[in-house]
C-alpha positions as CSV (number, residue, x, y, z in Angstrom):
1,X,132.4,140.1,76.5
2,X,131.0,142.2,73.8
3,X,134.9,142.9,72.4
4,X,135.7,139.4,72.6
5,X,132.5,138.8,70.3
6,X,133.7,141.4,67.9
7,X,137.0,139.8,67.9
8,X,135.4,137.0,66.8
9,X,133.4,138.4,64.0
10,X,136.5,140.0,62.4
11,X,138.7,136.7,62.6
12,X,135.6,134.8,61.2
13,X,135.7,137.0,58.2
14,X,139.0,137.5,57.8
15,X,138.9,133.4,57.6
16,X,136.4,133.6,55.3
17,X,138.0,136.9,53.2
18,X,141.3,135.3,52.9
19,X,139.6,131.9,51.8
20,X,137.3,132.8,49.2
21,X,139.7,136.1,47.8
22,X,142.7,133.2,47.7
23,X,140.5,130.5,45.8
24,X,138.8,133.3,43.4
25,X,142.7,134.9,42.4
26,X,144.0,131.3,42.0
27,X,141.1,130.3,39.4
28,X,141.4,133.2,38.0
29,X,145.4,133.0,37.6
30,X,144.9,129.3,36.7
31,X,142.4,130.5,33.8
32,X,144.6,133.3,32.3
33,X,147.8,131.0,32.7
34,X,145.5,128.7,30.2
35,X,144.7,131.3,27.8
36,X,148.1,132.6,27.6
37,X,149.2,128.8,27.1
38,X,147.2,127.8,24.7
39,X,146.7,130.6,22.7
40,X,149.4,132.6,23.1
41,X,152.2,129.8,23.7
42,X,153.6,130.9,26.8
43,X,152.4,131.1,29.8
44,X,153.5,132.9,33.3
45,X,156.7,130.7,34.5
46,X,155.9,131.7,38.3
47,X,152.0,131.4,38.2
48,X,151.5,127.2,39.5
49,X,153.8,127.8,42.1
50,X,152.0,130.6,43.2
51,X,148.8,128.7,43.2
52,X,149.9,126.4,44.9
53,X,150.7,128.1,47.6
54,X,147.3,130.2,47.5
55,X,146.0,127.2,47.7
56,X,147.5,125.7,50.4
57,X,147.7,128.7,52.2
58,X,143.7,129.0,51.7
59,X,143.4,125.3,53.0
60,X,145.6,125.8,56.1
61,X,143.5,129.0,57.3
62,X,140.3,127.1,56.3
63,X,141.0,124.2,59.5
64,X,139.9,127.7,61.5
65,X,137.2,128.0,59.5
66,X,135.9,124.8,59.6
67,X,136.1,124.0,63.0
68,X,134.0,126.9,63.5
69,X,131.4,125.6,61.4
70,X,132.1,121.8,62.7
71,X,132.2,121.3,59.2
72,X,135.4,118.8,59.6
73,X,134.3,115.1,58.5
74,X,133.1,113.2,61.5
75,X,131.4,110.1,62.0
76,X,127.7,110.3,63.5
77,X,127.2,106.8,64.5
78,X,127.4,107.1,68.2
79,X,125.2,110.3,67.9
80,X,122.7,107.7,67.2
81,X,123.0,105.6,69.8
82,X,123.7,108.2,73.0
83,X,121.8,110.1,75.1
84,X,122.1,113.8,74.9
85,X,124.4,114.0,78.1
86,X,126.4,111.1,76.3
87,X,126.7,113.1,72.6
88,X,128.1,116.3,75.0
89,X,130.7,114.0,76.5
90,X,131.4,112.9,73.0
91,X,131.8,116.2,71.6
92,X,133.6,117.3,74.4
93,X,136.1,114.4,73.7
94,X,135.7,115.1,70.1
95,X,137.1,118.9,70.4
96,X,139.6,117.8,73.6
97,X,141.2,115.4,70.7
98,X,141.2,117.9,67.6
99,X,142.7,121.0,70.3
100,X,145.6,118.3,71.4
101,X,146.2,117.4,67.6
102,X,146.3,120.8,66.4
103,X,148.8,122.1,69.9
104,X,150.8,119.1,68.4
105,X,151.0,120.4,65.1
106,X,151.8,124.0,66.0
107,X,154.7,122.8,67.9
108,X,155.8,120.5,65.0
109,X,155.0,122.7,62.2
110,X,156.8,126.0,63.8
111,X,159.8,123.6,64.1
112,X,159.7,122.8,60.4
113,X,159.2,126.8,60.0
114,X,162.4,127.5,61.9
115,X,164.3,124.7,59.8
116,X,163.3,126.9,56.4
117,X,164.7,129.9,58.6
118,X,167.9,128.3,58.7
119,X,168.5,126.8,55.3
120,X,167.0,130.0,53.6
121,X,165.5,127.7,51.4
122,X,163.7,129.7,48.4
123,X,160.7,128.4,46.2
124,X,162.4,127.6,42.1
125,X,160.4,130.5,40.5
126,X,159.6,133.3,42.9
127,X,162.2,132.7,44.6
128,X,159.9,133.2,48.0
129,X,161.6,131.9,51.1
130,X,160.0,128.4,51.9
131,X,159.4,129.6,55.7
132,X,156.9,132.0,54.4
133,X,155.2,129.0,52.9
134,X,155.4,126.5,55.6
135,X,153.9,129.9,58.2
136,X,150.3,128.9,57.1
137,X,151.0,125.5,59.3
138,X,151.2,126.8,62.7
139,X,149.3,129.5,61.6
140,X,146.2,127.5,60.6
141,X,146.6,125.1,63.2
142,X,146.4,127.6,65.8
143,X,143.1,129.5,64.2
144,X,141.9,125.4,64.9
145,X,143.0,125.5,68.0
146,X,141.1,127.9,68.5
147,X,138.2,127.4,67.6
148,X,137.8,124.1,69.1
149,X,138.6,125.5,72.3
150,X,136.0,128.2,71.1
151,X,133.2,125.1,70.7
152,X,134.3,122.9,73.6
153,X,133.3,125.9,75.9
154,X,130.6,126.6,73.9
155,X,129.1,123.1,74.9
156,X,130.5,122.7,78.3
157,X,128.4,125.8,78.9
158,X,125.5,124.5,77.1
159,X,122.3,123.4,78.9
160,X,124.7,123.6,82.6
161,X,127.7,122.0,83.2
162,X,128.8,118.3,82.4
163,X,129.0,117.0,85.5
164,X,125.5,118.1,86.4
């Protein structure tokens, strides 16, 4: 139990490395691509499309990260309203739904990987293979999968067992 709780740790801040490091370098990029622009009239030809994929890659592994944090937009209104044993069924629900959307999109997503396989596809100015791009789907989806699986234990275990 105590490795699994390690594991944990390092993925959580591997999540949260990759996030911030890929946000900070694409600023940063953004702002010398500027400067150069502006001041030097030319700028780095290959520098947006490599933000843009920073960025999405950043936003794809962040779905792990937020789920952890059950920072994902949600609606509280029934939270409100329900007893405590009806907000665990709810949340229980909640993660059952968001673990079957993000299996869904692993299987879809790794399918839209394997396409880019085939075509050998390559981004204008890096020329980087599109399937490396599209990796951060199934990849991101399945760090969510995770972690809702990670919380729906968390609060099936919570306080005894549902069907207490």
């Amino acid at each position: 139990m105590k490795s699994l709780k390690k594991i944990e740790e390092l993925l959580t801040r591997g999540e949260e490395l990759f996030c911030s490091l890929g946000f900070l370098f694409a600023t940063a990029l953004m702002f010398v691509n500027v400067i150069l622009r502006y001041v030097f009239k030319a700028g780095l030809p290959w520098s947006e499309e490599l933000i843009r994929y920073i960025i999405i890659w950043a936003t794809c592994i962040g779905i792990g990260l937020c789920a952890r944090r059950q920072a994902h937009v949600s609606i509280d209104f029934f939270d409100v309203v329900l007893s405590a044993k009806g907000r665990k069924y709810l949340t229980l629900f909640a993660d059952l739904v968001c673990i079957s959307f993000c299996l869904l999109m692993i299987k879809y997503s790794f399918q839209t990987v394997l396409g880019q396989m085939a075509t050998d596809q390559r981004s204008p100015a890096m020329q980087l293979p599109f399937y490396i791009v599209y990796f951060c789907l199934p990849l991101g989806f399945g760090l969510g999968a995770l972690r809702f699986s990670q919380h729906f234990f968390h609060t099936w275990a919570a306080d005894g067992s549902v069907g207490e």
